[in-house]
N, C-alpha and C positions, 0 to 999 in steps of 0.2 A: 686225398680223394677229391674229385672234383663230381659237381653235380651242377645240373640246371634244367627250366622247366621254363615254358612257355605259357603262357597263359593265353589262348585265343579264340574267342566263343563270342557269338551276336546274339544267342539267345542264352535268358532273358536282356536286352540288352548287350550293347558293347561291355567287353571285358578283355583287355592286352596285359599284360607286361610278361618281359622274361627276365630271370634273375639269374646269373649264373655266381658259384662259390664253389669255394677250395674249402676243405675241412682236413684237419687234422685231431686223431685220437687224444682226446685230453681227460685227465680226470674231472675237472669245471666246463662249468658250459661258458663261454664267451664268443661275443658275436663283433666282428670289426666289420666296417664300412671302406674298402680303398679308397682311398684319393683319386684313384682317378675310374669309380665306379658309373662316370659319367661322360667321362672319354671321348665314348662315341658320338657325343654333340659335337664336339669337332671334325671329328668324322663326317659327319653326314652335313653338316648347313655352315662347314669353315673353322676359321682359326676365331670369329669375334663371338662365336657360341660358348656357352660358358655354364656351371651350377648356378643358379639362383634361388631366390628365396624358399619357393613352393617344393626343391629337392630335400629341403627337412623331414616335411611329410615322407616322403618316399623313404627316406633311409630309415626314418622312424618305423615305417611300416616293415621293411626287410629285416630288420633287427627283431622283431615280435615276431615274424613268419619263423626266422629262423632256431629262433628259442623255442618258439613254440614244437617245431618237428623236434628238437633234442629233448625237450622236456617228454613230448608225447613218445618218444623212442626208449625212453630211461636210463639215456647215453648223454654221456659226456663230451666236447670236444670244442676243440677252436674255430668258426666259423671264419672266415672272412668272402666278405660278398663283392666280388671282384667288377659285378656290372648288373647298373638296374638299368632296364631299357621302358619306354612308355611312348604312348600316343596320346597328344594331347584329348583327340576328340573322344578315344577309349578307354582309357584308362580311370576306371572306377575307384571309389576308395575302399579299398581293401585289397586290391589285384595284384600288388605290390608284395602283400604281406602270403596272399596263397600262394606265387609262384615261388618266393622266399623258401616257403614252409617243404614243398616239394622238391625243391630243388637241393635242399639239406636231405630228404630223405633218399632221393638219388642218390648225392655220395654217400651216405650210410647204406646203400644195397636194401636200405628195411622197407615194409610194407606196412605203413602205420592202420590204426584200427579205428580212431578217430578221425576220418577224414573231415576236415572242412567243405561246405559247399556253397555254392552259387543259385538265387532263386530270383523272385521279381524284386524285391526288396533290399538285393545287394549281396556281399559276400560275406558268411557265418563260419564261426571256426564254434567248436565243441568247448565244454570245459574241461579242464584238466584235472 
């Protein structure tokens, strides 16, 4: 099942990224990172574009979005997160991890009840 979510709002504040992920029905929740979920830096600015340091964050982030929709789902399954996309000037911290969150719950078809939101102060996920 594949899913993805965009994340794209100036108010409050810039907020980008889009995540897309394949999910597969699993009895454990696990979340992988592609290799080349970053791809599209070649794509767009050449072949001398490349991951760097600061993509930690970001996959760290995609990894907690995504757990987070299968835990908040009460489903099991194999994520893998085939491409984080961002803007340097937009891309907030947390923006990574909501469009993650949604984009698992796309391929799962579900309608979580904990929604995460966005306010002046940045972007809030619920407890579990």
């Amino acid at each position: 099942m594949d899913g993805d979510h965009r994340l794209a709002q100036q108010r409050p504040g810039p907020h980008y990224a889009l995540v897309r992920v394949v999910l597969e029905p699993r009895t454990q929740r696990t979340v992988y990172i592609s290799p080349n979920a970053f791809s599209w830096l070649r794509e767009a600015y050449g072949d001398g574009a490349r991951e760097g340091p600061g993509h930690v964050d970001l996959k760290q982030e995609a990894v907690e979005g995504a757990s987070f929709a299968l835990v908040e789902a009460g489903l099991g399954g194999e994520v893998t997160v085939t491409e984080i996309r961002y803007a340097n000037a937009d891309t907030a911290p947390g923006d990574v991890r909501f469009a993650a969150a949604h984009a698992v719950w796309k391929a799962l078809g579900h309608e979580p009840q904990h929604l995460p939101w966005i306010d002046e102060e940045g972007v809030h996920f619920p407890k579990t």
